[in-house]
C-alpha positions as CSV (number, residue, x, y, z in Angstrom):
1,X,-32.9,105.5,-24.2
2,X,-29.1,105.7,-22.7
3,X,-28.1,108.6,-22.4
4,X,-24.5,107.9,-22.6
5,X,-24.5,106.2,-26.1
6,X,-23.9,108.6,-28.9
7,X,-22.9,106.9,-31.4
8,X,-26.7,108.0,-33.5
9,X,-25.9,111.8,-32.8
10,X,-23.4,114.0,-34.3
11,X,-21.2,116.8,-32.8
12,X,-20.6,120.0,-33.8
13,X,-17.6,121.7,-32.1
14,X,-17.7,125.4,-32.3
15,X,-15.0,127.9,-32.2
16,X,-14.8,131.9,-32.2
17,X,-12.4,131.4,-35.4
18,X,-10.7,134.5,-37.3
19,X,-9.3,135.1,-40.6
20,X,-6.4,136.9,-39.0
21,X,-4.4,134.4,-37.4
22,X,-4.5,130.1,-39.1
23,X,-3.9,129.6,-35.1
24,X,-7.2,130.2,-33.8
25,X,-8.6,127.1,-35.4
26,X,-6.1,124.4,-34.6
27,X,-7.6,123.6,-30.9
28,X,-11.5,123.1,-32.7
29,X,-9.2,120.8,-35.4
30,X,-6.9,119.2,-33.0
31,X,-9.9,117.7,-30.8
32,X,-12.8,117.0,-33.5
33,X,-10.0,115.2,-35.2
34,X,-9.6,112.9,-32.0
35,X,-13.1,112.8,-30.9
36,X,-13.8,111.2,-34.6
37,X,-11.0,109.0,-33.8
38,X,-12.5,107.6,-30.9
39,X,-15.9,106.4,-32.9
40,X,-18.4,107.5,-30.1
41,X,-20.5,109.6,-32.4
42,X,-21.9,109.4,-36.0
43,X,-20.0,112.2,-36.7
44,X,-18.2,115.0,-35.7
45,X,-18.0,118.2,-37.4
46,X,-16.0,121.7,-37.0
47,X,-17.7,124.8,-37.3
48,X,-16.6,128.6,-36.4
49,X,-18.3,131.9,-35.9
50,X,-15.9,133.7,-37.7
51,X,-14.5,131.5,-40.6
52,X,-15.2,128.9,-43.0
53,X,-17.0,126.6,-42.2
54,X,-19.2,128.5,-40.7
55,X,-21.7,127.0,-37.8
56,X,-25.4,127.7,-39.8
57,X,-23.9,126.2,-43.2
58,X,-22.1,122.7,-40.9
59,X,-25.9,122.7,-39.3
60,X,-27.9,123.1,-42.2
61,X,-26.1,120.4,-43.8
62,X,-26.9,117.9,-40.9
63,X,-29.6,115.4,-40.9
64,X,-28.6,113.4,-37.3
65,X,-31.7,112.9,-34.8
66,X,-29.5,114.7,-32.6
67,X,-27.2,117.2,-32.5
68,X,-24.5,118.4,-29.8
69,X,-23.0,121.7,-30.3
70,X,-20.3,122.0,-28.1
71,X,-18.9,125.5,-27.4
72,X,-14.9,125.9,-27.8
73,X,-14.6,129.1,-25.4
74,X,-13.5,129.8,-22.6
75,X,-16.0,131.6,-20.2
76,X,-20.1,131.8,-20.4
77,X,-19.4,135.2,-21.6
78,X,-20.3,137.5,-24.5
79,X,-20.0,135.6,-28.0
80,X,-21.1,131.9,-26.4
81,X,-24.0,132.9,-23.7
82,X,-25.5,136.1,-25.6
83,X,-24.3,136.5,-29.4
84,X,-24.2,132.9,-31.2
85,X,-27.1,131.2,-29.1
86,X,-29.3,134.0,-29.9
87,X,-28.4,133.8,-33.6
88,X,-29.0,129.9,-33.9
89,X,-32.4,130.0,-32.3
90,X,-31.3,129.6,-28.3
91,X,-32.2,131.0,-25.1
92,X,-29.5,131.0,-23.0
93,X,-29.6,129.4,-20.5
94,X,-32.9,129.1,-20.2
95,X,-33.5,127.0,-23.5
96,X,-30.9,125.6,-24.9
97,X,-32.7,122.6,-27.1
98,X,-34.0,123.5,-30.9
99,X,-36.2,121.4,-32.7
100,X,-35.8,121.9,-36.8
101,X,-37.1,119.5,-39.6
102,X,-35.0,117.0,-39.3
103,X,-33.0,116.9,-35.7
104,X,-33.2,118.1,-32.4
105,X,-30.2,120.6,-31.7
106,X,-28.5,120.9,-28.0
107,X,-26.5,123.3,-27.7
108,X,-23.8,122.9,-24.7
109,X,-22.1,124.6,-22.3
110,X,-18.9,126.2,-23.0
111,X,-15.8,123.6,-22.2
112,X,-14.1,126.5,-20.2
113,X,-16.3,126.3,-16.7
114,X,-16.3,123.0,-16.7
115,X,-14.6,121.1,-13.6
116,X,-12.3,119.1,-15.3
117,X,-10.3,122.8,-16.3
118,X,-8.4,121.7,-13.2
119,X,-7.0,119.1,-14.3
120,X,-6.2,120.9,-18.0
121,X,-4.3,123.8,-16.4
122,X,-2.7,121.7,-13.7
123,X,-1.6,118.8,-16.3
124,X,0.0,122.3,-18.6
125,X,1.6,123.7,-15.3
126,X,3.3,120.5,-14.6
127,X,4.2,119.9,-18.0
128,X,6.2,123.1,-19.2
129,X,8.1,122.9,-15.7
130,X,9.6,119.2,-16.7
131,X,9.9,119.8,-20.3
132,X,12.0,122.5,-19.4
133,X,13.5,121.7,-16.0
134,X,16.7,124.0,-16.2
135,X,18.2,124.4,-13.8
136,X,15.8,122.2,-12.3
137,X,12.5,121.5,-11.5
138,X,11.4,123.7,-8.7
139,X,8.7,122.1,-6.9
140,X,4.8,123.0,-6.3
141,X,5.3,124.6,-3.1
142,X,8.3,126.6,-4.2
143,X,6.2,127.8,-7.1
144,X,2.9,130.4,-7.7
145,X,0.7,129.2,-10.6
146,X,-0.5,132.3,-12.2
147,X,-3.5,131.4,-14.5
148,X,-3.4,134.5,-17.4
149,X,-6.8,135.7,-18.4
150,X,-8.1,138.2,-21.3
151,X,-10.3,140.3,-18.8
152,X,-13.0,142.5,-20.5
153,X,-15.7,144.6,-19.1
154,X,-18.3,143.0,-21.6
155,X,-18.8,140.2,-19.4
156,X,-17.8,139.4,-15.7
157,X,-18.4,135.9,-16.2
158,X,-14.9,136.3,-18.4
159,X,-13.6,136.7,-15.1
160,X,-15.7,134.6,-13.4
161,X,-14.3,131.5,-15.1
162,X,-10.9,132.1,-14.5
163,X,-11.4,133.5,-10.1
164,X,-12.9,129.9,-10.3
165,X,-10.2,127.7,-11.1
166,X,-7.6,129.7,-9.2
167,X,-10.2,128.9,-6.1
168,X,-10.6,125.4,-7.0
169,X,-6.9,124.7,-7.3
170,X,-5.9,126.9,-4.6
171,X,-8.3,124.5,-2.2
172,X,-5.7,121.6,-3.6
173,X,-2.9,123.4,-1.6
174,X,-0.2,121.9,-4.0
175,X,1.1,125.0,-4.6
176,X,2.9,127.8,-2.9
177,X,0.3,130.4,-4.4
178,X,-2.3,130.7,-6.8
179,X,-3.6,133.4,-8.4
180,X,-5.2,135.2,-11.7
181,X,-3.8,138.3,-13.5
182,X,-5.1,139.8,-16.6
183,X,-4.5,141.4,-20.3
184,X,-6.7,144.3,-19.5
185,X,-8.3,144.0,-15.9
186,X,-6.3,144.4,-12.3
187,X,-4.5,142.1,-11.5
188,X,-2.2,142.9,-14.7
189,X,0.4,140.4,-16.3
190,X,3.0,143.5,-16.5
191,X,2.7,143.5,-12.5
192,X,2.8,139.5,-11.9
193,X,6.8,139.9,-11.0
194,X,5.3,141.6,-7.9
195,X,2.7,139.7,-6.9
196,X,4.3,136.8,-6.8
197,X,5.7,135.8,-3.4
198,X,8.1,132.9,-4.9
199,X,10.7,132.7,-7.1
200,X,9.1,130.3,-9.3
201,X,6.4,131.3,-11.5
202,X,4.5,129.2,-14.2
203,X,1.7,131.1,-16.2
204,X,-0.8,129.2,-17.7
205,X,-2.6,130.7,-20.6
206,X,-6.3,130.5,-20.1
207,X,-7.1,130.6,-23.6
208,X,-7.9,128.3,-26.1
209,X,-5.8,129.3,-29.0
210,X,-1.9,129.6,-29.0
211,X,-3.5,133.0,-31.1
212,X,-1.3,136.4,-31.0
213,X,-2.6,137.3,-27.4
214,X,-1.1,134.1,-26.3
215,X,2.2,134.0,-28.6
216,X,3.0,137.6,-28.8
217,X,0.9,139.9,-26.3
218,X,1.5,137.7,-23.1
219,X,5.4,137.5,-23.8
220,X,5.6,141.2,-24.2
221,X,3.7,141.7,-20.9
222,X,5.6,139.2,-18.8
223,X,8.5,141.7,-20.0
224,X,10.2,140.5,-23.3
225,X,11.2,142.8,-25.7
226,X,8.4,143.0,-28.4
227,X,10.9,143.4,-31.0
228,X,12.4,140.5,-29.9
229,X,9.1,138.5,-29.5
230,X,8.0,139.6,-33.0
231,X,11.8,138.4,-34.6
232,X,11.3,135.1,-33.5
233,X,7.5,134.9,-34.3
234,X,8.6,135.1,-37.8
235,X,11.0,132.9,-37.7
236,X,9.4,130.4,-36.6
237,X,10.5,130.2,-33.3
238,X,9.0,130.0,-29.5
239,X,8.3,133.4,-28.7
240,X,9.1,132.7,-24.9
241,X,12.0,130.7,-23.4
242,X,11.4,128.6,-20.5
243,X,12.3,129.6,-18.1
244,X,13.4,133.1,-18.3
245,X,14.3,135.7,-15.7
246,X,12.8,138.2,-15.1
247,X,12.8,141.5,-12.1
248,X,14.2,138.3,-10.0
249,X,11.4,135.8,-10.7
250,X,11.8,132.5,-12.6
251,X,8.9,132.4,-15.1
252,X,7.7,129.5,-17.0
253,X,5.3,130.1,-19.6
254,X,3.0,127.1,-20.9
255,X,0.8,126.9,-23.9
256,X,-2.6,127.4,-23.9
257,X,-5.2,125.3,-22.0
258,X,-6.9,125.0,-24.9
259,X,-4.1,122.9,-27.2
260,X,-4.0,120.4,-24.1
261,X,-5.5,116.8,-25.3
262,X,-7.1,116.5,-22.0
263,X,-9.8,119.3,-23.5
264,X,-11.3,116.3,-26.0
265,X,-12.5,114.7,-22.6
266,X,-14.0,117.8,-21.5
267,X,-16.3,118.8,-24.7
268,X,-17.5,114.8,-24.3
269,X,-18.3,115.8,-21.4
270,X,-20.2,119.0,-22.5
271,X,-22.2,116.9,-25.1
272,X,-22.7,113.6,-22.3
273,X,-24.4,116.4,-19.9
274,X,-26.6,117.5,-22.9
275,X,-27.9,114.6,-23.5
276,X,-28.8,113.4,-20.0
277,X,-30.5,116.4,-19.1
278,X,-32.6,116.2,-22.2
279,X,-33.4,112.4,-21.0
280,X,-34.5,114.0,-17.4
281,X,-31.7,112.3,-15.7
């Protein structure tokens, strides 16, 4: 059997999803949408934990030999290593392959530790710095790349994920720093102005939803007003400006990682490594 060829199998991409903000579903939409485009598998499906549809209704209803599942988060942490494997059937990470009546489930590993994040967050860094190049582009080494995480005590992979790309791409040496702050862990957003050593700063958003902690919460802790962040979130309107001062720093804030097309590569990826391991090669 190759491996490679799906085009028998279909894939499932799962996100956390929530009734609270039509955001959270976009990224699972954006890339199922183009995975289907591409033809590779028989088909491709969207499911959520959280929200219609919801992952054991889209599986029940799928009579493929095989079936990828394809985690949308961004760390091996609580909901996609513990809470949804266990409730499908899984052992994480022990056994991730289910056998039902009429297909043989994989579930994958979540697109956020994969390898090719680098090139996500680095093709987000570079992109919000020439969209918006006033008064110009700084470059790399005149710049710290500061890659914004949730941070939770539930999981220290949560952390994990993010101390490994900020490795990874400090090894690059393209820029003049890199490093990870936090929502709710040290190193905080509210203190990145200090940390910072250049002038230039670009935070990337290691999240996979342009949701409220990346529109609303991460803007108010990089130090705009949150009446001001709220005004313009109802009108419609970016809740940051790029690039805006702040305590003496330059900041340039990019979408989430999450939104970037790139990301479709990366749960192909996922579901390619599924299927050669369950091949033995």
């Amino acid at each position: 059997m190759n491996s490679d060829d799906l085009t028998g199998s279909t894939l499932v991409v799962l996100g956390h999803g929530t009734t609270l903000n039509d955001q959270s579903a976009a990224p699972v939409r954006q890339h199922a949408a183009e995975l289907r485009r591409r033809k590779l598998f028989a088909e491709v499906r969207e499911a959520f934990w959280k929200q219609e549809p919801q992952v054991n209704k889209v599986l029940a209803e799928i009579t493929a030999p095989r079936v990828f599942i394809v985690p949308m988060f961004i760390s091996e942490g609580y909901f996609s290593t513990e809470v949804i494997p266990t409730e499908l059937g899984f052992s994480f990470p022990d056994n991730l392959k289910l056998k039902t009546n009429d297909s043989e489930l994989h579930y994958c590993l979540p697109v956020g530790s994969h390898d090719l994040m680098t090139t996500v967050i680095l093709a987000r860094a570079k992109e919000v710095v020439e969209k918006f190049p006033f008064p110009r582009a700084p470059k790399p080494a005149d710049t710290t790349l500061l890659i914004a995480g949730h941070g939770t005590g539930r999981n220290v992979n949560s952390r994990r994920a993010v101390e490994r790309q900020v490795d990874l791409i400090r090894a690059l040496n393209v820029f003049g720093d890199v490093g990870a702050v936090y929502m709710e862990e040290a190193p905080f957003i509210k203190d990145c102005h200090l940390a910072a050593r250049t002038r230039n700063l670009v935070v990337v958003p290691f999240f996979i939803s342009d949701g409220l902690h990346a529109v609303e919460d991460i803007p108010v802790l990089l130090g705009e007003p949150e009446r001001l962040v709220k005004e313009r979130l109802a009108a419609g309107q970016p809740t940051w400006r790029n690039p805006t001062e702040k305590d003496g720093k330059l900041i340039w804030y990019a979408p989430s990682v999450g939104t970037e097309p790139l990301l479709a590569d990366v749960i192909l990826q996922r579901a390619l490594e599924a299927a050669r391991m369950a091949d033995g090669k």
